[in-house]
Jmol script that loads the backbone (N, CA, C; Angstrom):
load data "model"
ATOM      1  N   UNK A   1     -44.466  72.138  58.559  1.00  0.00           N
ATOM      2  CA  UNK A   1     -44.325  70.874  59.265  1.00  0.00           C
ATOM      3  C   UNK A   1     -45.357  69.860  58.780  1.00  0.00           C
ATOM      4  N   UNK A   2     -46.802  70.403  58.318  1.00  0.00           N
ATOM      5  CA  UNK A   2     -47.816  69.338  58.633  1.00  0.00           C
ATOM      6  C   UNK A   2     -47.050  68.471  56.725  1.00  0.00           C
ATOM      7  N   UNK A   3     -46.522  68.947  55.391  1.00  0.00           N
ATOM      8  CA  UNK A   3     -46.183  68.423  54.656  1.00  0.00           C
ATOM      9  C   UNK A   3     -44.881  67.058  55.172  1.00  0.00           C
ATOM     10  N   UNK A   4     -43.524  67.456  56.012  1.00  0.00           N
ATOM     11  CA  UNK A   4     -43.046  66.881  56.731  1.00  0.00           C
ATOM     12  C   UNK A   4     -43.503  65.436  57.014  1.00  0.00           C
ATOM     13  N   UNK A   5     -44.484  66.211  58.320  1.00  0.00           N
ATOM     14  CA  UNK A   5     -44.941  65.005  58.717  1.00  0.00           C
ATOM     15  C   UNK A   5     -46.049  63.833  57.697  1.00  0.00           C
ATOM     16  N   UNK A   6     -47.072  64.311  56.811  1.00  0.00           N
ATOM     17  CA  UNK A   6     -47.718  63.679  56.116  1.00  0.00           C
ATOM     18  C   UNK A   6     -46.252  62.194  54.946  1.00  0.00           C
ATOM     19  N   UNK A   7     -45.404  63.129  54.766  1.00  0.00           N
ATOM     20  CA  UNK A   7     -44.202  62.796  53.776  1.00  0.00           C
ATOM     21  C   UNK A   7     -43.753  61.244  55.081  1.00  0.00           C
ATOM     22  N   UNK A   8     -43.509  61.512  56.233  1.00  0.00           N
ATOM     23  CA  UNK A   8     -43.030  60.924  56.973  1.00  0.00           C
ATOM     24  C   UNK A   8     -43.824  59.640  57.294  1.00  0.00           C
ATOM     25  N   UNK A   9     -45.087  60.031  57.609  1.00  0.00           N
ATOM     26  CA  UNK A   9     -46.388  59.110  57.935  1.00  0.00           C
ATOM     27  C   UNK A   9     -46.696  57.969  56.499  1.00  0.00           C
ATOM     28  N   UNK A  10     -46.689  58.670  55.362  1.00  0.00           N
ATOM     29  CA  UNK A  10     -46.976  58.084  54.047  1.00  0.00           C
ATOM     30  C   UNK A  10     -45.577  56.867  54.221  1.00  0.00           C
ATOM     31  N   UNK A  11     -44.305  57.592  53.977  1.00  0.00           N
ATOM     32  CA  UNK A  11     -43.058  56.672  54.044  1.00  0.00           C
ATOM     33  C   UNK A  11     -43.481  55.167  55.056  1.00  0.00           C
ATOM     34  N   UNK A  12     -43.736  55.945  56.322  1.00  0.00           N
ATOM     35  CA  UNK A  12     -43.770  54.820  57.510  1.00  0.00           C
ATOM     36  C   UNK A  12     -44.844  53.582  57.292  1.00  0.00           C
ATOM     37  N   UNK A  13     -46.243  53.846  56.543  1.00  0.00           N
ATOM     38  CA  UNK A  13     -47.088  53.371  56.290  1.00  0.00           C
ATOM     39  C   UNK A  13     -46.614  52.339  54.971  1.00  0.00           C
ATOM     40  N   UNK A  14     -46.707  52.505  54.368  1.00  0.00           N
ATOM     41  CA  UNK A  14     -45.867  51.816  52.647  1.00  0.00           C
ATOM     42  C   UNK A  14     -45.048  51.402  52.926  1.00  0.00           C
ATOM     43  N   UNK A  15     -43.636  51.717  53.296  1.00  0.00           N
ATOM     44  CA  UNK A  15     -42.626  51.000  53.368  1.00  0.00           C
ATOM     45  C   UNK A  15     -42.528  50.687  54.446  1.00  0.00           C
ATOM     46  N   UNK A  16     -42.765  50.644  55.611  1.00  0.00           N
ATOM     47  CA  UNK A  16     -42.671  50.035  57.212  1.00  0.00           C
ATOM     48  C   UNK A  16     -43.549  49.388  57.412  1.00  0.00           C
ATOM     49  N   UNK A  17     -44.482  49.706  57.266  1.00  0.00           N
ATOM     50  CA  UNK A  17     -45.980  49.091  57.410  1.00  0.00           C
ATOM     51  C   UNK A  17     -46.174  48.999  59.250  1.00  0.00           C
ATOM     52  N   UNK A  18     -45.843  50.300  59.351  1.00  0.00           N
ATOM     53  CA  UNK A  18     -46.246  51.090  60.787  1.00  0.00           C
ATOM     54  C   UNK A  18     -47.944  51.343  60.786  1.00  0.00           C
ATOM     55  N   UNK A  19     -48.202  51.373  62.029  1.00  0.00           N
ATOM     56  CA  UNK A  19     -49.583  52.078  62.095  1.00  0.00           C
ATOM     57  C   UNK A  19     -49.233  53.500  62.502  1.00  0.00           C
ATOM     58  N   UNK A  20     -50.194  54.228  62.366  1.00  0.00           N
ATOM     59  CA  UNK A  20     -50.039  55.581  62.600  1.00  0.00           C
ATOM     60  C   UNK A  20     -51.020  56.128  64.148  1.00  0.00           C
ATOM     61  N   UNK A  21     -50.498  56.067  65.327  1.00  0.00           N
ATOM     62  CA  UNK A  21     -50.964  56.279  66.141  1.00  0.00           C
ATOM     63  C   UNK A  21     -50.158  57.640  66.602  1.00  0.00           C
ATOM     64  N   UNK A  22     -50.695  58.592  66.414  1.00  0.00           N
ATOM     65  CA  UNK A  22     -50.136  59.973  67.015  1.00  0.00           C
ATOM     66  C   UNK A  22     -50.282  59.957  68.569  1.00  0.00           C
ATOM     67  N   UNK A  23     -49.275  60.721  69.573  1.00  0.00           N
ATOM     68  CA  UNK A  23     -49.370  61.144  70.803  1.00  0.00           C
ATOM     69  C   UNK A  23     -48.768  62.341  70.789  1.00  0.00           C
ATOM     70  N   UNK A  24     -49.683  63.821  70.857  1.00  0.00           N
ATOM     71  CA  UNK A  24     -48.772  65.023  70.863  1.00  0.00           C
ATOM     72  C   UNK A  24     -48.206  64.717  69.626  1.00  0.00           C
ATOM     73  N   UNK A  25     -46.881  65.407  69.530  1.00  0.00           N
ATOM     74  CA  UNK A  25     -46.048  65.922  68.468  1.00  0.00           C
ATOM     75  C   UNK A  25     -45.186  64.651  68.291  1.00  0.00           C
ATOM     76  N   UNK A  26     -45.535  63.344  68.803  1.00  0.00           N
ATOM     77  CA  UNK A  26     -45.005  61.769  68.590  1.00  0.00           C
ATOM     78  C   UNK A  26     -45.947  60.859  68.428  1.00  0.00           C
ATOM     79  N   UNK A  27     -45.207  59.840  68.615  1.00  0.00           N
ATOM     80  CA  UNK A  27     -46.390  58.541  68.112  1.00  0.00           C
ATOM     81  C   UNK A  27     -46.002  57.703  69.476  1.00  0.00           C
ATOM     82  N   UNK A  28     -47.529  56.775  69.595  1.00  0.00           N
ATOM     83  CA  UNK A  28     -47.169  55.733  70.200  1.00  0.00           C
ATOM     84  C   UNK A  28     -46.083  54.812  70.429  1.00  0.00           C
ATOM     85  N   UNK A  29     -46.100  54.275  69.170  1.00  0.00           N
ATOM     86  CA  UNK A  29     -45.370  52.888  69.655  1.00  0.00           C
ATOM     87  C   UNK A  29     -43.541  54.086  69.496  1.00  0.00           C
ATOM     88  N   UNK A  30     -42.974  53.552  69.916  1.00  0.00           N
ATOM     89  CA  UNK A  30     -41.694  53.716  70.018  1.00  0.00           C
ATOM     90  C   UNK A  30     -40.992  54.018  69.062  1.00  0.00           C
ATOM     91  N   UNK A  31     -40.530  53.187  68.320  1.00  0.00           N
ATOM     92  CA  UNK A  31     -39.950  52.844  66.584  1.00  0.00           C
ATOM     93  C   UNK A  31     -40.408  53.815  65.731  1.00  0.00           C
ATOM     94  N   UNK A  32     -41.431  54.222  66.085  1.00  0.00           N
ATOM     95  CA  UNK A  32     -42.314  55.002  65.265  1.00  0.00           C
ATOM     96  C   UNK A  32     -42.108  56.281  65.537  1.00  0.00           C
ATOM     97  N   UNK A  33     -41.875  56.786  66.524  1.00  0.00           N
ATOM     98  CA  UNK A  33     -41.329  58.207  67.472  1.00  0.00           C
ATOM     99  C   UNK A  33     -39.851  58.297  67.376  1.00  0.00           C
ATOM    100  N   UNK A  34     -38.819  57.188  67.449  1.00  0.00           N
ATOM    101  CA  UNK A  34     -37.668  57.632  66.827  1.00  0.00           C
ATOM    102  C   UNK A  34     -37.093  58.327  65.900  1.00  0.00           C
ATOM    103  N   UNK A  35     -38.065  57.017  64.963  1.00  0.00           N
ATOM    104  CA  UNK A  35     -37.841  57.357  63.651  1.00  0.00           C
ATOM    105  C   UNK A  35     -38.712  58.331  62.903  1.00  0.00           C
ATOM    106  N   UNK A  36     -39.689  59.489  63.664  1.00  0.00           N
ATOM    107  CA  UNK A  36     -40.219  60.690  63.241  1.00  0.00           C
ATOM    108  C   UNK A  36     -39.303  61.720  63.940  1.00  0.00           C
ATOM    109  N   UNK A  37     -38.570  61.360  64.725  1.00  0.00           N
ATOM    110  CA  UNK A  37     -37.437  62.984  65.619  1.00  0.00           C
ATOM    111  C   UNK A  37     -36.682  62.567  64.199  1.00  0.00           C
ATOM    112  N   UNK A  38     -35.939  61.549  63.889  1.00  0.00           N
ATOM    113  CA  UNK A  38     -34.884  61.532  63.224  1.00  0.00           C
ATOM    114  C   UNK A  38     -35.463  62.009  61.842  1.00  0.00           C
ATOM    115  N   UNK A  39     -36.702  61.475  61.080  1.00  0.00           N
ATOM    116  CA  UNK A  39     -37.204  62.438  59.911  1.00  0.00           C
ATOM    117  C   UNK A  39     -36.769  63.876  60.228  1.00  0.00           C
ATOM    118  N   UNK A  40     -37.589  64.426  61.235  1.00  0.00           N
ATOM    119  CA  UNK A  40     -37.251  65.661  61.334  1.00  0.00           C
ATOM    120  C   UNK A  40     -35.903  66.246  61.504  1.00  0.00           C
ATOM    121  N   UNK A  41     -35.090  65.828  62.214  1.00  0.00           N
ATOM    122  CA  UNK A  41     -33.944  66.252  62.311  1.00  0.00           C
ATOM    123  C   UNK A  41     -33.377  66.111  61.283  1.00  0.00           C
ATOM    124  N   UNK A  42     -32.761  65.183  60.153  1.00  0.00           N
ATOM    125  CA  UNK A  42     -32.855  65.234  58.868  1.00  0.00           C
ATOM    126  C   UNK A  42     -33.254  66.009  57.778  1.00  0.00           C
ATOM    127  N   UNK A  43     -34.516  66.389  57.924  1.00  0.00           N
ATOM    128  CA  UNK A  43     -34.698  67.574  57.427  1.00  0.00           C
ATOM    129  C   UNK A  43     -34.399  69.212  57.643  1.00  0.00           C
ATOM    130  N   UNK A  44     -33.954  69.187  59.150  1.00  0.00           N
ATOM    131  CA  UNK A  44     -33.864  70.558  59.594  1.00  0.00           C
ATOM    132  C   UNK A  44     -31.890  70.853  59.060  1.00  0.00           C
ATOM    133  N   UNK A  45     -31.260  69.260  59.103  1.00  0.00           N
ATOM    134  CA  UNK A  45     -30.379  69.624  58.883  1.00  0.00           C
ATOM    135  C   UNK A  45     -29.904  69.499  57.471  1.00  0.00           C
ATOM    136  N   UNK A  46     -30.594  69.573  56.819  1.00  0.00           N
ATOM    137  CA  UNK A  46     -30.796  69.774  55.135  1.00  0.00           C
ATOM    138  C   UNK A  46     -30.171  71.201  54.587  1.00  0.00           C
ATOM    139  N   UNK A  47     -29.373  71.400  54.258  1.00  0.00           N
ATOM    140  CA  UNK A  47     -28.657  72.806  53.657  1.00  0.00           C
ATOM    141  C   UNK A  47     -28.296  72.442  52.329  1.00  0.00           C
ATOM    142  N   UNK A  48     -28.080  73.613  51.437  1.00  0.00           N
ATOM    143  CA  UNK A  48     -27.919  73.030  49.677  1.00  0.00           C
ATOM    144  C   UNK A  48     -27.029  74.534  49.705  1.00  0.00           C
ATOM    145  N   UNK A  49     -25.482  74.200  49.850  1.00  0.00           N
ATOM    146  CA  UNK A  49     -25.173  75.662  48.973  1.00  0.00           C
ATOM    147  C   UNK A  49     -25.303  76.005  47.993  1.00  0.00           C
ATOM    148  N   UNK A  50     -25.634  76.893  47.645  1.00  0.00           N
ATOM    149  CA  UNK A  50     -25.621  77.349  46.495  1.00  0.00           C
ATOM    150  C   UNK A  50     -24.590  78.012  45.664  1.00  0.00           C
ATOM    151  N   UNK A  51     -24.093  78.356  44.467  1.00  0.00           N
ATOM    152  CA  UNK A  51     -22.449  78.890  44.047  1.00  0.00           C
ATOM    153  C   UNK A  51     -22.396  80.073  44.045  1.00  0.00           C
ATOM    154  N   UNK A  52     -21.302  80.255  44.172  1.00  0.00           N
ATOM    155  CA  UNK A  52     -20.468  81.588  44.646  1.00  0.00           C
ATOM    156  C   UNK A  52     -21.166  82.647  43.634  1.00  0.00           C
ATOM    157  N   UNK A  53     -21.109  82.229  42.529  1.00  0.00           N
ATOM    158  CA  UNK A  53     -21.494  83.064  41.441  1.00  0.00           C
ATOM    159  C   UNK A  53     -22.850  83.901  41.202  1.00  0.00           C
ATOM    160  N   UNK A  54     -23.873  82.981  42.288  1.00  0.00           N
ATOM    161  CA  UNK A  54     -25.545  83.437  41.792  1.00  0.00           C
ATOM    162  C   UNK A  54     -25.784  84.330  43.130  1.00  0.00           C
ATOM    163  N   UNK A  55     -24.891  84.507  43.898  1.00  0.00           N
ATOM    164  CA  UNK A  55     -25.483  85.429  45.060  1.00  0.00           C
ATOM    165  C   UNK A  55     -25.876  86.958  44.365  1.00  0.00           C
ATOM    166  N   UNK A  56     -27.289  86.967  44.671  1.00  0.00           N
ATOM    167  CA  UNK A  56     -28.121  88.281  44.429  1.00  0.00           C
ATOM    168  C   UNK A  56     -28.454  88.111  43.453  1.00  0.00           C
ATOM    169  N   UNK A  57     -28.131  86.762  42.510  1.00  0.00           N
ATOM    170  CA  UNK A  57     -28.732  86.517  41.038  1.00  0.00           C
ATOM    171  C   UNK A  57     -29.665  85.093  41.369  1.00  0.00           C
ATOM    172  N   UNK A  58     -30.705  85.061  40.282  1.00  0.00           N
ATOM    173  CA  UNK A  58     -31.685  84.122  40.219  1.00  0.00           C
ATOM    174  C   UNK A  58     -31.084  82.936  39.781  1.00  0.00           C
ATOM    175  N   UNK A  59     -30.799  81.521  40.480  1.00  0.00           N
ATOM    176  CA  UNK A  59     -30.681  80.296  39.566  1.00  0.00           C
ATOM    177  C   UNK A  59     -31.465  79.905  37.985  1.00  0.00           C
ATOM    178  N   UNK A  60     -31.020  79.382  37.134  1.00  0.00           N
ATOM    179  CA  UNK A  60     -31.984  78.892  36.221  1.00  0.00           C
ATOM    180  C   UNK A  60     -31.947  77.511  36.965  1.00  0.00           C
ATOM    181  N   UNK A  61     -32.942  76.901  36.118  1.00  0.00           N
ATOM    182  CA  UNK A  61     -33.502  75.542  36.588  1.00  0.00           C
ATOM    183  C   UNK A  61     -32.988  74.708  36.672  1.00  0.00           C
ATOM    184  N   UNK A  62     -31.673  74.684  35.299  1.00  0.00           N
ATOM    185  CA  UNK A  62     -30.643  73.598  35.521  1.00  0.00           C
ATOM    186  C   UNK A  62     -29.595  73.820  36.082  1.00  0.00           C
ATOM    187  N   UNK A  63     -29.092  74.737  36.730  1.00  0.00           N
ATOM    188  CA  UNK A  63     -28.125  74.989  37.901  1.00  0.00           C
ATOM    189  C   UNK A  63     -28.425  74.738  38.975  1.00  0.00           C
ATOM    190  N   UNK A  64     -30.095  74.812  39.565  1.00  0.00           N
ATOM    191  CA  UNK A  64     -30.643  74.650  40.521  1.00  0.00           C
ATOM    192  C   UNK A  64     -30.547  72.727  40.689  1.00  0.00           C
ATOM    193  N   UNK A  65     -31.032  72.269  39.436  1.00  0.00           N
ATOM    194  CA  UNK A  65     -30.791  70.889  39.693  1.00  0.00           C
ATOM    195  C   UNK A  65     -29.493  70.393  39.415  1.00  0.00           C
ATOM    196  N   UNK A  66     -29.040  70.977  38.976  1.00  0.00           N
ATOM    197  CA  UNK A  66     -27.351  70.009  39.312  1.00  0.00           C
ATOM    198  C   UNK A  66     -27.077  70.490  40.646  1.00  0.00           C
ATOM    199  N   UNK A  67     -27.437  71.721  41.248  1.00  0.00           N
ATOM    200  CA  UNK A  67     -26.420  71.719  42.900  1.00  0.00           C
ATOM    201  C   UNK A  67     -27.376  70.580  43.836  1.00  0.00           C
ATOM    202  N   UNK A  68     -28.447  70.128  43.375  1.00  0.00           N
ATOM    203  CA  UNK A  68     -29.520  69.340  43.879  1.00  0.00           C
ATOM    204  C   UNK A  68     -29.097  68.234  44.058  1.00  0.00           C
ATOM    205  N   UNK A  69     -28.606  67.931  42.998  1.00  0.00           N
ATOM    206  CA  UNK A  69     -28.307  66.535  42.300  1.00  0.00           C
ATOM    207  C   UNK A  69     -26.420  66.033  43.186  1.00  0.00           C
ATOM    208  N   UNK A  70     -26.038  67.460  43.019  1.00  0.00           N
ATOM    209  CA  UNK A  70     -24.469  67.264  43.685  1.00  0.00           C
ATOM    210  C   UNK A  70     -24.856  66.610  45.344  1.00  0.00           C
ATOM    211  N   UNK A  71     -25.760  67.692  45.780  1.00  0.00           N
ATOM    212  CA  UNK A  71     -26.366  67.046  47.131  1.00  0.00           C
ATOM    213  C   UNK A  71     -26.706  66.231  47.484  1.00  0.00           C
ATOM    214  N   UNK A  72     -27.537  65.491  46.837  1.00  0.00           N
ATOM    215  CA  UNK A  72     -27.964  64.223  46.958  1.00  0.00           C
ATOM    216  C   UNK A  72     -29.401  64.524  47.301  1.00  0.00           C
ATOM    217  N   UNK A  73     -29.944  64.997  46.349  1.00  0.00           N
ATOM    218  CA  UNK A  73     -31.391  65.829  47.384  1.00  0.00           C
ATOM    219  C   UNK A  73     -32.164  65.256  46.251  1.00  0.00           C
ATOM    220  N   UNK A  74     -33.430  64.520  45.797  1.00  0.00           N
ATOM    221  CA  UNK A  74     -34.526  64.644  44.876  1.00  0.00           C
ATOM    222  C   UNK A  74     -35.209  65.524  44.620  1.00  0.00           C
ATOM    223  N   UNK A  75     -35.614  66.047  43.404  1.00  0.00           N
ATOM    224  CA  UNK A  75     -36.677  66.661  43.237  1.00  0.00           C
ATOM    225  C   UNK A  75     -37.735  66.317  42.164  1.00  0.00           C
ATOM    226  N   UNK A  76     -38.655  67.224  41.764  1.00  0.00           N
ATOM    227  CA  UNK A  76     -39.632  66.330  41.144  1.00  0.00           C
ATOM    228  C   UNK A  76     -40.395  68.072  39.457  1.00  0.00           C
TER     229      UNK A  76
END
end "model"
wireframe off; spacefill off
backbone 0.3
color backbone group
């Protein structure tokens, strides 16, 4: 979670130009607590199938990034 949230806080800061006031497992101002449930939920509902073919076998790297890429997911 604490990567999550840092990923979330960085976003909100730079591109929102939110302040970062934590309360508990939310934030102050409002806008700011929405839009950290909805980060999270977003992420929890993040799934990547993977193909039929590699079950019990290892992806290589570029199979891994094209099912990535089919998803719509970044990586680095």
């Amino acid at each position: 979670m604490d990567k999550i949230r840092k990923e979330f806080e960085s976003w909100a800061i730079s591109d929102m130009g939110y302040m970062v006031a934590r309360v508990g497992d939310g934030y102050k101002c409002d806008y700011m607590n929405t839009a950290w449930l909805s980060w999270k939920a977003s992420r929890a509902a993040l799934c990547i199938e993977l193909p039929e073919n590699c079950k019990g076998m290892a992806l290589t790297v570029s199979e891994l990034h094209r099912e990535l890429d089919k998803a719509g997911v970044s990586y680095k």
